[in-house]
C-alpha positions in Angstrom: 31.5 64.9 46.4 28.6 63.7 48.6 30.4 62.5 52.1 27.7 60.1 54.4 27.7 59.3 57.4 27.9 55.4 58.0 25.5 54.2 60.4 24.5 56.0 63.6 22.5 59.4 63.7 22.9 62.4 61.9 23.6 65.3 63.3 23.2 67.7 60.7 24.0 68.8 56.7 26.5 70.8 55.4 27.5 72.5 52.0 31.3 73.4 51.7 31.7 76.6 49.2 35.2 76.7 48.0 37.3 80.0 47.7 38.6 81.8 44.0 40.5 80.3 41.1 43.8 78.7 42.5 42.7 79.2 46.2 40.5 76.4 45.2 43.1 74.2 44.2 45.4 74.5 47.0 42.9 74.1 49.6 41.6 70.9 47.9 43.0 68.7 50.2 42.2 70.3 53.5 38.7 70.5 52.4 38.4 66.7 51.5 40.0 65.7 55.1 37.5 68.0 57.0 34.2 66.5 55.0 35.7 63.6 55.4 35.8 64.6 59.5 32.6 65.8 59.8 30.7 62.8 57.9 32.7 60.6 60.8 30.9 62.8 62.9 27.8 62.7 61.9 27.2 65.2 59.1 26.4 64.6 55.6 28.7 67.0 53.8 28.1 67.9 49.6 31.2 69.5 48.4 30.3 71.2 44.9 32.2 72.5 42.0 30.9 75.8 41.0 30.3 76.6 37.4 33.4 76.5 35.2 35.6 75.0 38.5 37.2 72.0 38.9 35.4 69.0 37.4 31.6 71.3 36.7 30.3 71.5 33.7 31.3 74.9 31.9 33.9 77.2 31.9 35.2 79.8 34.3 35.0 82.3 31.4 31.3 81.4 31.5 30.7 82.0 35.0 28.6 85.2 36.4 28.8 85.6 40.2 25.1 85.1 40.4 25.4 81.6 38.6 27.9 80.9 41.9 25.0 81.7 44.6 22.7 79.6 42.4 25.0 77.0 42.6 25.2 76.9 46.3 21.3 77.3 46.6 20.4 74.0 44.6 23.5 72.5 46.4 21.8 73.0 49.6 18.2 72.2 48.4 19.7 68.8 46.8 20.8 67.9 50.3 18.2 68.3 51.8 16.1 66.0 49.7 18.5 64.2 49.4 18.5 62.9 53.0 14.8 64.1 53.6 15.6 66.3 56.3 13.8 69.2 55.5 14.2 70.8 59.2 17.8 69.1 60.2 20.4 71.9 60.9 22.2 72.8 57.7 25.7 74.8 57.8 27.3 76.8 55.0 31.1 76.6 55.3 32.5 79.0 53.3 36.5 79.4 52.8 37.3 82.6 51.9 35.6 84.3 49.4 33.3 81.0 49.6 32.0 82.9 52.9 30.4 85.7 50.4 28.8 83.3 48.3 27.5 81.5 51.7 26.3 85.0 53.3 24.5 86.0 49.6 23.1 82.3 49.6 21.4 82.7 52.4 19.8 85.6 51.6 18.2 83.4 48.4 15.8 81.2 50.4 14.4 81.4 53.7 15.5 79.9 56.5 18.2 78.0 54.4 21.0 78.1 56.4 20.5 77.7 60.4 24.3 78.7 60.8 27.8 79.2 59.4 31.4 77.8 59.3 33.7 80.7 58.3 37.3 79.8 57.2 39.0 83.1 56.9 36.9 84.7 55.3 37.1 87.7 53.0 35.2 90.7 53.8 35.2 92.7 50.7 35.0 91.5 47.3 36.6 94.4 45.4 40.3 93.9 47.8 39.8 90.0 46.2 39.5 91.3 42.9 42.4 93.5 43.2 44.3 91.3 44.3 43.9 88.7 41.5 43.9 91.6 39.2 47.8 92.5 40.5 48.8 89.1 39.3 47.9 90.3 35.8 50.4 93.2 36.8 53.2 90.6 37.9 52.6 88.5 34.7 53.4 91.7 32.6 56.6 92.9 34.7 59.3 91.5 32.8 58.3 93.3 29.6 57.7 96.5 31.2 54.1 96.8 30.7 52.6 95.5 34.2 50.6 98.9 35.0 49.5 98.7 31.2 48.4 95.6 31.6 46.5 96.3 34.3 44.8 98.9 33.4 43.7 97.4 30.3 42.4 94.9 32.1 40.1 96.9 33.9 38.9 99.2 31.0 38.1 95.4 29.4 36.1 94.4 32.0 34.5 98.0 32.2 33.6 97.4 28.7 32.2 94.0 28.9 35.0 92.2 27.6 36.5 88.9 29.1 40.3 89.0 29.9 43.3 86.6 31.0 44.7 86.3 34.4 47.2 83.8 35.2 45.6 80.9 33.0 42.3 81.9 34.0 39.3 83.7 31.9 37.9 86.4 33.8 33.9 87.4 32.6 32.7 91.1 33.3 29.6 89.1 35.4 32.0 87.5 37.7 34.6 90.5 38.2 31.6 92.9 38.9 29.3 91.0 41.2 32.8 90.2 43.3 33.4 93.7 43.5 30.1 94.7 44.8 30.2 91.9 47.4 30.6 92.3 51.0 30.3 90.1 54.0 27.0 91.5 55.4 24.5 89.3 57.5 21.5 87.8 55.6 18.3 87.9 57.3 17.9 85.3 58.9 19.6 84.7 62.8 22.0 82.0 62.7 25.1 81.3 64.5 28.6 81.6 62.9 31.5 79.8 64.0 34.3 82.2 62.7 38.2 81.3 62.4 40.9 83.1 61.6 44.1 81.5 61.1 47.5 83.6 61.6 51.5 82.5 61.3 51.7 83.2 65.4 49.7 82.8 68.5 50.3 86.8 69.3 48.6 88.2 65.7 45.5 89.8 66.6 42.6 89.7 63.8 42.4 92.9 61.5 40.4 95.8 63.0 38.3 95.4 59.7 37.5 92.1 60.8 36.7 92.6 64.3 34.6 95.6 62.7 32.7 92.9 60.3 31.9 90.5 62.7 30.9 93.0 65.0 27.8 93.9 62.6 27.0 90.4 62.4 26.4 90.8 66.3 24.7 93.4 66.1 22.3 91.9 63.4 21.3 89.5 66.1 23.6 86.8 64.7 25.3 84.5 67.4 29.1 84.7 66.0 31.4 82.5 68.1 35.3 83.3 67.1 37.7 81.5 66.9 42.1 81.5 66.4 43.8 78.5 65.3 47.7 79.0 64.4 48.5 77.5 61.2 49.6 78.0 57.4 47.1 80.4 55.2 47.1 76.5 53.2 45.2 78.4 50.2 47.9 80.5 49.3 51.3 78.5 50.3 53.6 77.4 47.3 53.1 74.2 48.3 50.2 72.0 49.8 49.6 72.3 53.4 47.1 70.6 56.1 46.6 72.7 59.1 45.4 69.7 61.8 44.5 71.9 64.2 41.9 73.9 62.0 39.8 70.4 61.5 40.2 69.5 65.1 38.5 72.8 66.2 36.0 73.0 63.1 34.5 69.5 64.2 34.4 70.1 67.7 32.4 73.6 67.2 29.9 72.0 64.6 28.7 69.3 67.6 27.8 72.0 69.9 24.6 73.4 69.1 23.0 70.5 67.0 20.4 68.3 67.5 21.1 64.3 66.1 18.3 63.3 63.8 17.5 59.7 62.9 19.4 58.5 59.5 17.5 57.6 56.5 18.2 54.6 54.3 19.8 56.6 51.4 19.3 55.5 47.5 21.4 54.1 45.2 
């Protein structure tokens, strides 16, 4: 989905990277009413597919983690010709473990990315996988094989072999470039605009967290934090929209841009 801005000036560019598997799904809608938000503000906003998600060609089977990156590299060059903007400001927003695929993005081409719009992001790879591994686990309770399961699941992957986690096709590419991925700076100084969301106003963020962004700091990046109280809308049984999460995403985006002039676009 390519959102535009309708008339006026535009402020800047933006590439949405969406988070794993079914986190994609449930966080459909709150990604299609921010884009939406941010073209009314002044951003042209591409929301891509990856390879083998949602409406992309290809298969999730097929998918490496390096054809992800890819993905998001010629999703930001196409924007950028796109609208002939070669020097407007151009933000990754990552959700979740789309933050990885943002931060490894960047790394890809330089100066792509002038700054960042984490959504709770993850900060390690291999607790993701682990995670979606354990639902292989669950799947397998009832006939008293979980641990099997799971373990045979990892000696598959080990070996190269695909396997079959709730309805999805997990490749050996995909489950070992997630586990070797981390949420370390690229490069390039940017800023980050980084929320958390949490259930109540008195949850602090995870010492791991704090520790993470801190090395962005420390890197030179400019990483502005932020706390909005709201559902974790990725993960919830059933859809949510956390209002307050949009609010505070659009208001951060307009602080540190510059407007540029809006091209006639083609048909």
């Amino acid at each position: 989905m390519h959102h535009v801005p309708q008339g006026g000036r535009l402020h800047g560019l933006a590439v949405y990277v969406h988070p794993f598997a079914e986190e994609m799904n449930k966080s459909r809608r709150m990604a299609a009413l921010h884009a939406a938000a941010m073209a009314e503000a002044g951003w042209a906003v591409l929301q891509p597919d990856l390879l083998g998600c949602g409406d992309s060609a290809g298969d999730f089977g097929q998918a490496s983690w390096d054809d992800w990156v890819d993905d998001v590299v010629q999703a930001c060059q196409w924007l950028r010709r796109r609208h002939d903007l070669l020097q407007a400001p151009l933000c990754l927003w990552g959700l979740r473990s789309g933050c990885l695929l943002a931060a490894e993005a960047a790394t890809r081409v330089e100066c792509l990315a002038t700054n960042f719009l984490f959504w709770q992001p993850v900060l390690n790879g291999q607790v993701l996988l682990q995670q979606f591994l354990r639902l292989k686990l669950a799947g397998e309770l009832i006939g008293g094989s979980g641990k099997q399961a799971m373990n045979s699941a990892r000696q598959a992957l080990a070996n190269g072999q695909s396997v079959e986690i709730a309805g999805y096709r997990l490749a050996p590419g995909l489950a070992q470039g997630l586990a070797g991925t981390r949420l370390e700076p690229p490069p390039t100084v940017s800023q980050v605009d980084w929320f958390d969301l949490s259930s109540r106003e008195d949850l602090p963020p995870s010492a791991a967290t704090d520790s993470v962004a801190a090395s962005w700091q420390a890197a030179g990046h400019v990483v502005r934090r932020h706390k909005v109280v709201g559902p974790s809308f990725w993960q919830t049984n059933e859809i949510e929209v956390c209002t307050d999460l949009i609010g505070s995403g659009i208001a951060t985006l307009g602080s540190s841009t510059t407007p540029h002039p809006s091209r006639p676009q083609p048909a």
